[in-house]
N, C-alpha and C positions, 0 to 999 in steps of 0.2 A: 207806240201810239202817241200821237201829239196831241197835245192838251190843247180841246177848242177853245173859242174866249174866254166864256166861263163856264167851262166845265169846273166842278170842286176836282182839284187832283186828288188819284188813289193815293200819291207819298204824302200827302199833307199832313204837317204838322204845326199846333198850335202853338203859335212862341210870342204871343201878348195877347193884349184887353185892350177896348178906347178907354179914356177915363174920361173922353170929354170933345170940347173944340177945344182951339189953342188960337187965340186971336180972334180977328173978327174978318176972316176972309175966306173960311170955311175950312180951317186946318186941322186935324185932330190933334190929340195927344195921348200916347200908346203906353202902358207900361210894360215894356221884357220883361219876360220869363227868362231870360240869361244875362249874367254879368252884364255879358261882351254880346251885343245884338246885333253880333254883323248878317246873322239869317234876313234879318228886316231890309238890309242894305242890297242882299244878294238877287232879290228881286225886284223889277218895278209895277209887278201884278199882288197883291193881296187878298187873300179869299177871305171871307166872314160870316160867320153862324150867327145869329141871336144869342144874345145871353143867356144864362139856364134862367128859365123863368118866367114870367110873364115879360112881354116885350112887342116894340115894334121889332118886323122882321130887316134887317140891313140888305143893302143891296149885295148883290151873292161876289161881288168882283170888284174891286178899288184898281184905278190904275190910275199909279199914283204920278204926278208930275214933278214934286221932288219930295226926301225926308232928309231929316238930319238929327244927331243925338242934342237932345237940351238938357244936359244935366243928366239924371235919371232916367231920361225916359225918352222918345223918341217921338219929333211931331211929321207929320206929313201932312200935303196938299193932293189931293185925288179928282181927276173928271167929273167923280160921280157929286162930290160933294161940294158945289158948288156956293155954299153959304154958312153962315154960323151955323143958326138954326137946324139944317140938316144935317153940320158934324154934330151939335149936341145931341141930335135923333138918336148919334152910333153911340152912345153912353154904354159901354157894358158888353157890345158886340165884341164873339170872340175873333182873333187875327190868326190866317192860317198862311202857312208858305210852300209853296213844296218842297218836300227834303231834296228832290233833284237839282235843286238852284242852291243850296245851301254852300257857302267857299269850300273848299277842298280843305282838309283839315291836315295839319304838318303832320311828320313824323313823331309819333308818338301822342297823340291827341286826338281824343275821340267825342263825337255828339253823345251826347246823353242817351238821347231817342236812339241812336246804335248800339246802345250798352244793354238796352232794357231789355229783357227776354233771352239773354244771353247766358247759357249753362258755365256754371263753374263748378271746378273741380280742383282739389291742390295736388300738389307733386304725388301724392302716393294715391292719384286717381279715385279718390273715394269724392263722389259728386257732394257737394255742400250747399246747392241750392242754383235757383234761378235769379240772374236782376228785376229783382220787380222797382226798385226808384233809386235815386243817388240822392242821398244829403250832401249841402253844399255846409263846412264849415266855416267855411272861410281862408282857412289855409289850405286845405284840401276836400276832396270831394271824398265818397262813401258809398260804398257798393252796400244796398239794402236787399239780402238774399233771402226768398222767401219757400223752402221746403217741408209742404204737410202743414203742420203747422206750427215748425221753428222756424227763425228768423234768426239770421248773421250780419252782424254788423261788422267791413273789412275797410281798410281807409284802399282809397285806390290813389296809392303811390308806391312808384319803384321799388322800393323793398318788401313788398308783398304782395306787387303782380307781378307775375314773371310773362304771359305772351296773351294777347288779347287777339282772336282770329276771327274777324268779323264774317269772311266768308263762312264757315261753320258754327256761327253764333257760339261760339267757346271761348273761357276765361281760365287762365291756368294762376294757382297764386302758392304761394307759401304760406299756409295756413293751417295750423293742425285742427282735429275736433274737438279739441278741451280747448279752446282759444274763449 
């Protein structure tokens, strides 16, 4: 089914914030939810919630005319937002994209939002839990498995996954139960 103008997409996912306008010719300024914000780039439609919270409500669709990274954070120019005043309106609005516009991710690199919900198990098939988030630490990311009510913390790097099948949402890793 193809996504009407603005329909909100069923893949949506949230991958920034406004924190503001950015200039004075109605431009925002976004902060990522990821390092590397090329989701932000991979589209030129933007969907948007209200903030949690008391708020004005954002227009439900940005189509944007251009963005580019500044530093940290990501500013854009949109139709909708014709003036300062109106991007500062979007203070706090959330930014959604759809995961079907998302780049195609290389061999061996996976979306976050693909990871999550994904059962894992180690080599001697004893289940160890579900991804409910990934910690970023900087040098590596971290499978945060959450079974009942233990929690496993696994780095997710090559010596301790062994096959990630996004088709059957399964995670195979070398990881015993005393770890």
């Amino acid at each position: 089914m193809a996504v009407e103008r603005d329909d909100f997409p069923a893949d949506a996912v949230e991958v920034g914030r406004v924190l503001g306008a950015w200039g004075i010719k109605g431009w925002i300024k976004v902060q990522p939810f990821a390092t590397d914000p090329q989701a932000l780039f991979s589209t030129k439609r933007w969907f948007l919630r209200p903030p949690d919270g008391p708020g004005v409500a954002p227009p439900p669709l940005l189509r944007l005319t251009e963005s580019r990274q500044q530093g940290d954070f990501v500013v854009a120019g949109a139709q909708e937002v014709p003036d300062r005043n109106a991007a500062e309106a979007l203070r706090g609005a959330r930014v959604f994209v759809a995961r079907s516009s998302f780049p195609t991710a290389g061999a061996d690199e996976y979306y976050w939002v693909d990871l999550i919900g994904c059962a894992v198990a180690n080599r001697e098939g004893v289940a160890l839990g579900t991804v409910a988030d990934l910690i970023d630490t900087g040098a590596h990311s971290v499978l945060r498995l959450v079974s009942g009510d233990d929690e496993r913390l696994i780095p997710f790097v090559a010596a301790y996954i062994d096959t990630v099948d996004l088709p059957t949402r399964s995670i195979t890793v070398d990881w015993g139960l005393d770890f």
